[in-house]
N, CA, C and O atoms as a GROMACS GRO file, in nm:
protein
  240
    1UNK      N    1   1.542  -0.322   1.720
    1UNK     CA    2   1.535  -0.407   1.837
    1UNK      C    3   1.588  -0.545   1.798
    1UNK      O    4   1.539  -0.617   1.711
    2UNK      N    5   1.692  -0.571   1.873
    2UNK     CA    6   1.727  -0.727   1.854
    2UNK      C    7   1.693  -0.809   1.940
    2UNK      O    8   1.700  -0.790   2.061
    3UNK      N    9   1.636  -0.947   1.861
    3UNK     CA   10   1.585  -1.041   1.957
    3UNK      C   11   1.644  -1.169   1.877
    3UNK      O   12   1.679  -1.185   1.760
    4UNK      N   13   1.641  -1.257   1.997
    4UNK     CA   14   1.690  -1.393   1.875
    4UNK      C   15   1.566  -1.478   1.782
    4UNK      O   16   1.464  -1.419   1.745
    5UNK      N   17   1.585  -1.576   1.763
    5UNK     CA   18   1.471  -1.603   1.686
    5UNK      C   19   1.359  -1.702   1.805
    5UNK      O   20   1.245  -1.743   1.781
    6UNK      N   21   1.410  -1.713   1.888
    6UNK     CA   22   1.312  -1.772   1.968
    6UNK      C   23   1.258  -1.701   2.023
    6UNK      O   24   1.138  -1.728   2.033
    7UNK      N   25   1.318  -1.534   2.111
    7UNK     CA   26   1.207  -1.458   2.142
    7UNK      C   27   1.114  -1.420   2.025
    7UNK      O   28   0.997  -1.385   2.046
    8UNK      N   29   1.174  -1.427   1.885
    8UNK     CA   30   1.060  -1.369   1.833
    8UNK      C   31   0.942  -1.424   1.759
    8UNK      O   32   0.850  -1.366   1.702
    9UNK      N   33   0.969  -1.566   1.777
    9UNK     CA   34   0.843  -1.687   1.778
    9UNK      C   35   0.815  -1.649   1.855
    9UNK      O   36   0.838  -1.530   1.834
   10UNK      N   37   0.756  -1.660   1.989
   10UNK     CA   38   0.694  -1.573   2.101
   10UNK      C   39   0.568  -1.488   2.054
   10UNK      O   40   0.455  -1.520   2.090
   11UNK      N   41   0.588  -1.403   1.990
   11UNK     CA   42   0.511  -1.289   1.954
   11UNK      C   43   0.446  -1.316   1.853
   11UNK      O   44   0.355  -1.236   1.836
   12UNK      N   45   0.457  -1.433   1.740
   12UNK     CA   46   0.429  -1.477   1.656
   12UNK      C   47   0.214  -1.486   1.668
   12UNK      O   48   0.178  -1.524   1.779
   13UNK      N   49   0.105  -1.459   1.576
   13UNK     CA   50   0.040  -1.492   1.609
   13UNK      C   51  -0.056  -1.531   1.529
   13UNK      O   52  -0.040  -1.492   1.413
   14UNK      N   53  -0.175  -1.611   1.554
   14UNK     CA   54  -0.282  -1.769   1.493
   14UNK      C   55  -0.280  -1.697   1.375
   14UNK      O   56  -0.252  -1.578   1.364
   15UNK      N   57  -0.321  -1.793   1.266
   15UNK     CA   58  -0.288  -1.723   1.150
   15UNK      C   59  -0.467  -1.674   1.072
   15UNK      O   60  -0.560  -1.753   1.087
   16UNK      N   61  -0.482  -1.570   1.010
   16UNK     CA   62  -0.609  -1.516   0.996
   16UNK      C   63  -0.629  -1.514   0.821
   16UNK      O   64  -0.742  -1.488   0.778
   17UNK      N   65  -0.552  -1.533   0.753
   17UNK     CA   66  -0.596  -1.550   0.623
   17UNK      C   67  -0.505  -1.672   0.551
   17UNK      O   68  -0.389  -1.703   0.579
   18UNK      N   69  -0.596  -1.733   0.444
   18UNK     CA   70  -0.549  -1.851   0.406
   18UNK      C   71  -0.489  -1.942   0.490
   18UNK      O   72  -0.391  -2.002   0.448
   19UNK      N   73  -0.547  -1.973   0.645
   19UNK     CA   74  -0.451  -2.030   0.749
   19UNK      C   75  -0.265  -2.076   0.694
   19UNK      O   76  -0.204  -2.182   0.677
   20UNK      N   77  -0.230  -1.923   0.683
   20UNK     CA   78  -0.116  -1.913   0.680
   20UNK      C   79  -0.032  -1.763   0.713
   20UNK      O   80   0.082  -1.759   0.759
   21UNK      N   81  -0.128  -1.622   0.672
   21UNK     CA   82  -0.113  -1.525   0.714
   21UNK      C   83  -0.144  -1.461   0.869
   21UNK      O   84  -0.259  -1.457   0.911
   22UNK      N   85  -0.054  -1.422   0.933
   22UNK     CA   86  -0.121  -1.379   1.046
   22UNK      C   87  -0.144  -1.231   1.052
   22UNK      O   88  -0.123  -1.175   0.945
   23UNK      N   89  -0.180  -1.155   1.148
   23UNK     CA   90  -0.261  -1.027   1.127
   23UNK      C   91  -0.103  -0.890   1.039
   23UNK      O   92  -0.104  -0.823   0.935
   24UNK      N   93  -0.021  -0.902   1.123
   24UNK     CA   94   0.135  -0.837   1.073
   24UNK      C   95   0.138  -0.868   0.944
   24UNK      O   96   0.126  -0.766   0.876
   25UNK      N   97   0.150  -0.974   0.873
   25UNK     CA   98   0.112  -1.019   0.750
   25UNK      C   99   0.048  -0.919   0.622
   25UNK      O  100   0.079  -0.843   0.530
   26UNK      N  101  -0.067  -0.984   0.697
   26UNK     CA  102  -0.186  -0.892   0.654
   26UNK      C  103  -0.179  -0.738   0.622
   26UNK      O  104  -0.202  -0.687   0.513
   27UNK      N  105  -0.138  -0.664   0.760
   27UNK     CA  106  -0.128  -0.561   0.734
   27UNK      C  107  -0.021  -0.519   0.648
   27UNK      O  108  -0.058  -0.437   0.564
   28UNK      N  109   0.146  -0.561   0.643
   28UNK     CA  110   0.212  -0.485   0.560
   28UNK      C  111   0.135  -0.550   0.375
   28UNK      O  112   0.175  -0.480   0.281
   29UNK      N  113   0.059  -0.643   0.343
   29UNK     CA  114  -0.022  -0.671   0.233
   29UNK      C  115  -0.141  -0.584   0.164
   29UNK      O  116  -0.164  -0.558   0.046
   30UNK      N  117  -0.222  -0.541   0.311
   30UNK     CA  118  -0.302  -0.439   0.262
   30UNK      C  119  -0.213  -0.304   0.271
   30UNK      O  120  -0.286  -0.217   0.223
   31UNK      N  121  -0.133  -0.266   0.297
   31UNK     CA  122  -0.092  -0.176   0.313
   31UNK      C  123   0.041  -0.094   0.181
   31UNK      O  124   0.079   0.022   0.164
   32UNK      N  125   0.070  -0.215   0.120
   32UNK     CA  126   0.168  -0.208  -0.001
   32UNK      C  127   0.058  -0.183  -0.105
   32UNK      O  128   0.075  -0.110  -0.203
   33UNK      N  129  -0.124  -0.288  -0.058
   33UNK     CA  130  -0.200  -0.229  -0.178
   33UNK      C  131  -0.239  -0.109  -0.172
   33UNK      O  132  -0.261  -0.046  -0.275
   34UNK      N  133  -0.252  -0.064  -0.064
   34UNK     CA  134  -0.279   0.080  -0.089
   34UNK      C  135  -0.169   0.207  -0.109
   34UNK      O  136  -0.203   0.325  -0.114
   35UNK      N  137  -0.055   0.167  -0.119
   35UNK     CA  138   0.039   0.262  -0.134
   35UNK      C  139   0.041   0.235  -0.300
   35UNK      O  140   0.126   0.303  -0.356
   36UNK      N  141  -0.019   0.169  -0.366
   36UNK     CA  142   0.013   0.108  -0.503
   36UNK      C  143  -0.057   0.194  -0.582
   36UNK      O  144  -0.027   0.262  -0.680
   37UNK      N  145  -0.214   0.166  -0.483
   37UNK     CA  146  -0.316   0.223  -0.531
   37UNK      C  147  -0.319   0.400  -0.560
   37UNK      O  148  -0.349   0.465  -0.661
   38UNK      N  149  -0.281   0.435  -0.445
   38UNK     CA  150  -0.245   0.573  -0.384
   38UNK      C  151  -0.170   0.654  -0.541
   38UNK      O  152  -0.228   0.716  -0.630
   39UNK      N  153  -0.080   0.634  -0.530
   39UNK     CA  154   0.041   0.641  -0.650
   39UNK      C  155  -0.062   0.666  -0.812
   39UNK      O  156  -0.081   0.769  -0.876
   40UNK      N  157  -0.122   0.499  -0.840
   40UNK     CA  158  -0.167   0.548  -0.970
   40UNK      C  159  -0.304   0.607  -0.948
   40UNK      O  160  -0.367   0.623  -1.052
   41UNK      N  161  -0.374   0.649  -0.818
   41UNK     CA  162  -0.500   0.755  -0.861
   41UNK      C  163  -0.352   0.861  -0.882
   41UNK      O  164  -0.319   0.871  -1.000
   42UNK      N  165  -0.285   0.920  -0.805
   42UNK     CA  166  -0.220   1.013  -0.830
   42UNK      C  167  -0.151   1.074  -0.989
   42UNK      O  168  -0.157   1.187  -1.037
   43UNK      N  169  -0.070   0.916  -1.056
   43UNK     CA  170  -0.069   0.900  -1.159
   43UNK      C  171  -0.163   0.975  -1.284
   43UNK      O  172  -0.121   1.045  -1.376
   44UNK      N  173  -0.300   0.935  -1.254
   44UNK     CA  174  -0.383   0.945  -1.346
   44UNK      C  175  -0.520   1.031  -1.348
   44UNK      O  176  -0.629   1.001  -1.397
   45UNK      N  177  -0.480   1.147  -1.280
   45UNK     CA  178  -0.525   1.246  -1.185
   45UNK      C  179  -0.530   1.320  -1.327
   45UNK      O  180  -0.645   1.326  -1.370
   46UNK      N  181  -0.443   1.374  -1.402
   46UNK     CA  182  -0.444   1.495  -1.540
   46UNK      C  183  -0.417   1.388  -1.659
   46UNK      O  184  -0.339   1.409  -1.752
   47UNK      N  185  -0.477   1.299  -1.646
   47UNK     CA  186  -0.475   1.203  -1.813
   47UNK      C  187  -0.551   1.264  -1.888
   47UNK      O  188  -0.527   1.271  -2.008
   48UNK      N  189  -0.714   1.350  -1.803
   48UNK     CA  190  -0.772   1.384  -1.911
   48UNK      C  191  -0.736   1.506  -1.975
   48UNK      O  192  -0.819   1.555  -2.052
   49UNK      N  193  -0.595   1.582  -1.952
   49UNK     CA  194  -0.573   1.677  -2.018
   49UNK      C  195  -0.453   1.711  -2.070
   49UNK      O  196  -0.407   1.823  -2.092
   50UNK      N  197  -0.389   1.567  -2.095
   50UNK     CA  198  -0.259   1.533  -2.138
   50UNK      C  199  -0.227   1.630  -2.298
   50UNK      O  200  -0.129   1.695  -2.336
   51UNK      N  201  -0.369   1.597  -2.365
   51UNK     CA  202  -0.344   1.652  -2.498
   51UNK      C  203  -0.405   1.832  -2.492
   51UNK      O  204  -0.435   1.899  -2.592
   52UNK      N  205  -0.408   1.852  -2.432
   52UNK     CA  206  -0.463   2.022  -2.374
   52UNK      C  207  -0.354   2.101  -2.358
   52UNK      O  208  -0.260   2.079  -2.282
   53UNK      N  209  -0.369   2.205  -2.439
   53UNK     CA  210  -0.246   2.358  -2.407
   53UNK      C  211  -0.242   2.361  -2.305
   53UNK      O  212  -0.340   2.324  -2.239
   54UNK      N  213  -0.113   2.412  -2.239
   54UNK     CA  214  -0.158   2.463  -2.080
   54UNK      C  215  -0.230   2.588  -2.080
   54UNK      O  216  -0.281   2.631  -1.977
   55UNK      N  217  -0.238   2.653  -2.204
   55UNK     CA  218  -0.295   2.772  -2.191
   55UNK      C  219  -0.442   2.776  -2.215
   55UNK      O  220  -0.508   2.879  -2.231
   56UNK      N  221  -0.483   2.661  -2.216
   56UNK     CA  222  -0.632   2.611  -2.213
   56UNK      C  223  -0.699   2.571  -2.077
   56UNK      O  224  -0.820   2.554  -2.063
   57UNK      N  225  -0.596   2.557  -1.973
   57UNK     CA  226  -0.659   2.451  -1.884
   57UNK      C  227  -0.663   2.551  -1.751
   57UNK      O  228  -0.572   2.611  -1.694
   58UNK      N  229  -0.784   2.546  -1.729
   58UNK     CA  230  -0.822   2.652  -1.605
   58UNK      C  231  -0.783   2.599  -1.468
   58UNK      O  232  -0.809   2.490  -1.419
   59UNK      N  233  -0.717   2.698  -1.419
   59UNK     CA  234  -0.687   2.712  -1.298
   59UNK      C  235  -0.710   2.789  -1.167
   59UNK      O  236  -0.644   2.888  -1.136
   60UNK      N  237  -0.820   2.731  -1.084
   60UNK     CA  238  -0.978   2.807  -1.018
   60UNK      C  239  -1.009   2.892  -1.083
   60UNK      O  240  -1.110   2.956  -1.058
   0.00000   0.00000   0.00000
């Protein structure tokens, strides 16, 4: 969607953290932390069986 920059001051809104972030802000912030987060539980999901045969490690 193209808008110029004055429609899109318009939509702009009060700011909710550190009176400087506003809510859009915010969200793509919490939202990069949880894709971060996401990743290394995933990451570190079989650390504890890094040093394990595969022919050791049960599967159901």
């Amino acid at each position: 969607m193209n808008v110029t920059p004055a429609e899109s001051r318009q939509w702009n809104q009060g700011c909710v953290l550190l009176n400087f972030y506003d809510k859009h802000d915010v969200w793509h912030l919490l939202s990069a932390l949880a894709l971060y987060f996401s990743f290394m539980f995933l990451m570190c999901l079989d650390d504890d069986i890094v040093d394990k045969n595969q022919n050791e490690i049960p599967v159901f």
